[in-house]
C-alpha positions, 0 to 999 in steps of 0.5 A, a space after each residue: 556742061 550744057 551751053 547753048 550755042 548758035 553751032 551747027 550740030 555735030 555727029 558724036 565722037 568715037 569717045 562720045 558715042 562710047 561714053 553715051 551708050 555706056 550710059 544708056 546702058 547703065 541707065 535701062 538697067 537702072 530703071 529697068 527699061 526696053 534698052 531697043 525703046 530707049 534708043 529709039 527715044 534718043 534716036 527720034 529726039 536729036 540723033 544722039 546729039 547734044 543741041 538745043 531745040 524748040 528755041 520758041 517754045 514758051 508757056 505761061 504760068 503763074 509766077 516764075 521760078 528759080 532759073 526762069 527766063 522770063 519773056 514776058 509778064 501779064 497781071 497774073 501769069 508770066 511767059 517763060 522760055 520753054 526750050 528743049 534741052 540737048 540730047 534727050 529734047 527734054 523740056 525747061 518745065 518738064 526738067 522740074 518735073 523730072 526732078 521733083 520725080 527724082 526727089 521723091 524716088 526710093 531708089 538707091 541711086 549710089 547703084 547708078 555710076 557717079 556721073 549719072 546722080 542728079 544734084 539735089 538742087 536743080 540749076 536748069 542753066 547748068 545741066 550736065 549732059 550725062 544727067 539729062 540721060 538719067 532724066 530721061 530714063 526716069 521720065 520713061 520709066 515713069 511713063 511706062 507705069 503710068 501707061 500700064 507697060 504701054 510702050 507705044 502710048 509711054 513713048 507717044 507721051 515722051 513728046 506730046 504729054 499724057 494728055 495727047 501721046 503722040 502716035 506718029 512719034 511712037 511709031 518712029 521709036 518702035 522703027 528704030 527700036 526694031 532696027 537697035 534689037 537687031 543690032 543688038 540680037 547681031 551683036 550677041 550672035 557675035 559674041 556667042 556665035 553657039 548659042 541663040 540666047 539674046 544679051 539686051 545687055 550689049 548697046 549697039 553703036 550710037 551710029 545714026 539709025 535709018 530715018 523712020 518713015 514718014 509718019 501720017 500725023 505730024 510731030 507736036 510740039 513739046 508739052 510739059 511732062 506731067 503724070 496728072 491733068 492738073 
């Protein structure tokens, strides 16, 4: 389970890795998602690891809900604390965004490992690390169809929201995503030095990828995922 906590963060365990890049695997499959895109997101994010971020961040609505951490109150609206959580950066409020898209998905979830099955009631103070990964395969692949297949914008919106996809945030997916195919195209020559076919079945090692370069648009702060301007 998820705790915050004021520790430093620490690069994944062997054991960790392993297990995370199992389930990366599992959920691309899935959701049938671009795996070298999906690392990309999760490198770009935290560098795989487990802390919460944008501790700051709140936003305003209009009532609170179930879970809230309520900052502040006005006479129709009230601030709740909108931080990122752990690995995949996800948001407080997209968290339930991401969950009523679960609820309503017509997949045959018994396909996905145990472990990676949301609950059907959501506790936003008690997520379990493996689910964020599922949470965040279906907020892309969501993305992906709203865009069209559009990687760039899809990725783009993962942080900044469909209104504003940020493009400074796409481009450091697409490098790192350039740096996991060729791990993954080494790994399958790897494995089958006689043929040229290309297994996006194989993960890469969950080791830190080379930093992006530094993009001309600085990142934006995280908006609550949402499919329609409502």
């Amino acid at each position: 389970m998820l705790e915050r906590s004021d520790a430093a963060p620490r690069p994944l365990t062997r054991e960790q890795a392993t297990q995370l890049a199992a389930d990366i695997l599992d959920v691309a499959q899935f959701y049938s998602l671009p795996l070298d895109y999906f690392l990309g997101v999760g490198a770009m994010e935290n560098d795989y690891m487990d802390v919460d971020g944008d501790l700051a961040h709140a936003v305003w609505k209009k009532r609170a809900q179930r879970d809230d951490i309520v900052l502040r109150r006005g006479r129709k609206r009230v601030m709740v604390s909108d931080y990122a959580i752990g690995t995949w950066q996800i948001t407080r409020e997209t968290l339930r965004a991401a969950h009523q898209l679960y609820l309503k998905d017509k997949r045959d979830y018994r396909l996905l490992p145990a472990r990676l099955r949301p609950p059907r009631a959501l506790d936003l103070n008690s997520i379990d690390d493996a689910v964020l990964t599922t949470y965040a395969g279906l907020l892309l692949r969501g993305l992906l169809d709203h865009f069209g297949g559009d990687v760039d914008k899809a990725t783009g919106a993962y942080n900044g929201g469909v209104r504003a996809p940020n493009p400074a945030y796409a481009s450091g997916v697409k490098t790192v995503a350039v740096y996991a195919r060729r791990i993954l195209e080494h790994a399958t020559a790897l494995d089958d030095p006689t043929t040229n076919a290309q297994n996006p079945a194989i993960p890469p090692s969950l080791a830190p990828a080379p930093s992006p370069a530094p993009a001309a648009t600085p990142a934006q702060q995280k908006q609550p995922w949402r499919l329609a301007d409502d």
